[in-house]
C-alpha positions in Angstrom: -25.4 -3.2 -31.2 -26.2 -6.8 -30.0 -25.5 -8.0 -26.6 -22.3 -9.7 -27.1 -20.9 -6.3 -28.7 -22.4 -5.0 -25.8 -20.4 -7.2 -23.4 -17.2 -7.0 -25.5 -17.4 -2.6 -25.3 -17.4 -3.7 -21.5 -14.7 -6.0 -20.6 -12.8 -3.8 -23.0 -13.6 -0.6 -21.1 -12.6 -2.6 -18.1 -9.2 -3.7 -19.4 -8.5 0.1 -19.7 -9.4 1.1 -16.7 -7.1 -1.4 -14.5 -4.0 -0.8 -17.2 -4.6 3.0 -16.0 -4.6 1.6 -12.4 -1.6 -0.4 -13.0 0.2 2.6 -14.8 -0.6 5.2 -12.5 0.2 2.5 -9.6 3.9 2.2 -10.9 3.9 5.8 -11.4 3.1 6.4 -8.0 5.6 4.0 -6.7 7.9 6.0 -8.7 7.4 8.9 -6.7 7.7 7.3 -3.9 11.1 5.8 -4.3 12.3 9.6 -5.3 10.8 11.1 -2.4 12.8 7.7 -0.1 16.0 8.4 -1.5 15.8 12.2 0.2 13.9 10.6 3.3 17.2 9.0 3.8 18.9 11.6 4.9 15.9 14.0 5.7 16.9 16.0 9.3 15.0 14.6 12.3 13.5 17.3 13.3 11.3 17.4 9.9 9.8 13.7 11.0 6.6 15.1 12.7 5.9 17.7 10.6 6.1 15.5 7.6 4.0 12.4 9.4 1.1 14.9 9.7 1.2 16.4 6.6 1.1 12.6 4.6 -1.9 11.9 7.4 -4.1 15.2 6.1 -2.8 14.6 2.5 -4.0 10.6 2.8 -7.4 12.0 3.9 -7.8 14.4 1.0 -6.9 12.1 -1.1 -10.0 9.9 0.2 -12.1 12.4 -0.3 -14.7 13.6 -2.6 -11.1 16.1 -4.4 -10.3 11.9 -5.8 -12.9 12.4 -9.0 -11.8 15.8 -9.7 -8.9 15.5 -12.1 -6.5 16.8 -12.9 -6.2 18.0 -9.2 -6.9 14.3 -7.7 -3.7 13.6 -9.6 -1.8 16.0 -8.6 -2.7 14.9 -4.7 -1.8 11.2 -5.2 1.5 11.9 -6.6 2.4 14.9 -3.8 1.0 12.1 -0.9 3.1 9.3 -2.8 6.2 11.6 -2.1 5.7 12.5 1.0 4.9 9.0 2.5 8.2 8.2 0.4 9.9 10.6 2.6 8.7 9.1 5.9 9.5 5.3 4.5 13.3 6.8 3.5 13.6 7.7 7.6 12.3 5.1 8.7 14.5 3.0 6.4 17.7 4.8 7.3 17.2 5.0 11.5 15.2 1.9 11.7 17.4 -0.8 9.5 20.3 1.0 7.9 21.7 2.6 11.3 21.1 -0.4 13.0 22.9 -2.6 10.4 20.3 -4.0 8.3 20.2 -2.7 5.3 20.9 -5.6 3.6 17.3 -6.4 4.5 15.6 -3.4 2.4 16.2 -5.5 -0.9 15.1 -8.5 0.2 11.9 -7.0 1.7 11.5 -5.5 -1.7 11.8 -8.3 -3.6 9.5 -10.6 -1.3 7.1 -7.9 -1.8 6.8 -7.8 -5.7 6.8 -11.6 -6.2 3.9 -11.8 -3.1 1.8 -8.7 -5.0 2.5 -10.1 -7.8 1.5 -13.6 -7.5 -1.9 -12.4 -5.5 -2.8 -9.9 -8.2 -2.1 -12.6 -10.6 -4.3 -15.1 -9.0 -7.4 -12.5 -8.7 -7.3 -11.4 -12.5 -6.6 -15.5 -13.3 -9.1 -17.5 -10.9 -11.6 -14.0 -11.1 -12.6 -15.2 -7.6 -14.4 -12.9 -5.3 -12.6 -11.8 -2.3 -14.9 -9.1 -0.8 -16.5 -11.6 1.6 -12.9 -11.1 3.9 -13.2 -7.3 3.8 -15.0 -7.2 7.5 -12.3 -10.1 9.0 -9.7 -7.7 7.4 -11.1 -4.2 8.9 -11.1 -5.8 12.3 -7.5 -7.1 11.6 -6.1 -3.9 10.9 -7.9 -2.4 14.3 -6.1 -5.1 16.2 -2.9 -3.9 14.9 -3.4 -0.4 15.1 -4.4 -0.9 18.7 -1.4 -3.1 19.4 0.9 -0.7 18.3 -1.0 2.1 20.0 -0.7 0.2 23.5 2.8 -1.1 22.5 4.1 2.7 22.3 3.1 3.1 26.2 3.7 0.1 27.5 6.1 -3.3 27.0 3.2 -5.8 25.7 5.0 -9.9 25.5 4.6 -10.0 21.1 7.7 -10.4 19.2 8.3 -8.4 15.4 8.4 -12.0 14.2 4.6 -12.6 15.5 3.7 -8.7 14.5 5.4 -8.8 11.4 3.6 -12.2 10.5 0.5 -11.1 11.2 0.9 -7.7 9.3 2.3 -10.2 6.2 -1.1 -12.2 6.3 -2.9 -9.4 6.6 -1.8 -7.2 3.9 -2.0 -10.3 1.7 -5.4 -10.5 2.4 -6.0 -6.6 1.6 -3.8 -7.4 -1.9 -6.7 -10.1 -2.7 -9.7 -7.9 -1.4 -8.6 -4.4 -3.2 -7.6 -6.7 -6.3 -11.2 -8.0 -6.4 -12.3 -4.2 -6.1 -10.2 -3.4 -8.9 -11.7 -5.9 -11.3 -15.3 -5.7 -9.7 -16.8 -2.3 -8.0 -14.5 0.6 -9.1 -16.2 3.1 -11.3 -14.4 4.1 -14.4 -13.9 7.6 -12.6 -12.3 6.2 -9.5 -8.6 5.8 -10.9 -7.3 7.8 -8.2 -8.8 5.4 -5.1 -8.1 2.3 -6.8 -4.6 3.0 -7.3 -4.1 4.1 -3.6 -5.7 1.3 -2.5 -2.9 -1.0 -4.2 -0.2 1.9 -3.1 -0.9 1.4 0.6 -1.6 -2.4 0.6 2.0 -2.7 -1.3 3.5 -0.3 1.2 2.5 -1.3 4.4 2.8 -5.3 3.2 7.0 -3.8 2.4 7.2 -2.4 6.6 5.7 -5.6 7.5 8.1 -8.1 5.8 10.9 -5.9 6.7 9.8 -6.3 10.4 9.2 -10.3 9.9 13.0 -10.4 8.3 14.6 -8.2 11.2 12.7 -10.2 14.1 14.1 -13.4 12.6 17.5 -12.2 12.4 17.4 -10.8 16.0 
């Protein structure tokens, strides 16, 4: 075999892997919408219990058990629910209750065209991204630790400046897991690649939805 067959063997063996990423991705997504549409009308008192169990299940999922199929499978589609569950609450007290609701599909369909369109852009341009994956890290601490403080105290930042943030940064964590997809995943790593996407698509939906509610208030 020469070195161009050589080369072709790989780009084809990398085609396959991110159409499994892709597939399992919308198979995941899948799951989640299932487990929202009971989240919707899942009992308060189940909130807590079901925030900690999609924390440990997120954390397994990271873990070594994400190479051992079919189990590591079986984990991403049971975390996919259950994190559907928690968006389905949040959805119903945090929007629907509060007469919003008419914001869920637009938040949905802002997501898709802006994953879309930076996936898109990655597989086209094949630029490198992974240079931003420090600025991004410390992006997402800064958030985490806003909300944190934010739970205690009143802190002076709107959900229009939040939500904005959160919308540039998720985009940024589309492009960088993107580039991962197409660059460093092993063949073996379906599982972490395809959360990676889940989460960035997830948390990038919360974040419009807050951008779209701080603008209408």
């Amino acid at each position: 075999m020469n070195l161009l067959q050589v080369n072709a063997v790989g780009v084809q063996d990398r085609a396959e892997f991110i159409g499994k990423v892709y597939t399992m991705l919308g198979v995941s997504l899948l799951f989640c919408c299932g487990g929202a549409l009971y989240g919707l009308s899942m009992p308060a008192i189940l909130y807590w219990p079901m925030f900690f169990a999609d924390l440990i299940l997120l954390f397994v999922c990271m873990s070594g058990l994400r190479k051992s199929y079919p189990l590591n499978l079986m984990l991403l589609f049971l975390f996919t629910t259950v994190s559907g569950l928690m968006l389905g609450f949040i959805l119903e007290h945090g929007y629907v209750m509060r007469g919003m609701g008419q914001l869920i599909p637009m938040a949905t369909g802002i997501t898709a065209v802006t994953f879309g369109g930076l996936s898109l852009y990655v597989h086209i341009t094949k630029q490198d991204f992974l240079f931003i994956g420090g600025a991004l890290m410390v992006g997402l601490i800064g958030m985490l630790l806003v909300a944190l403080v934010g739970s205690f105290i009143h802190l002076p930042i709107s959900s229009v400046m939040y939500g904005g943030f959160g919308v540039l940064l998720f985009s940024g964590f589309i492009l960088y897991d993107t580039s991962n997809l197409v660059r460093r995943y092993n063949d073996d790593e379906v599982v972490a690649a395809t959360l990676a996407l889940y989460l960035d698509i997830v948390n990038m939906f919360l974040m419009v939805l807050r951008l779209l509610s701080g603008r209408r208030q």
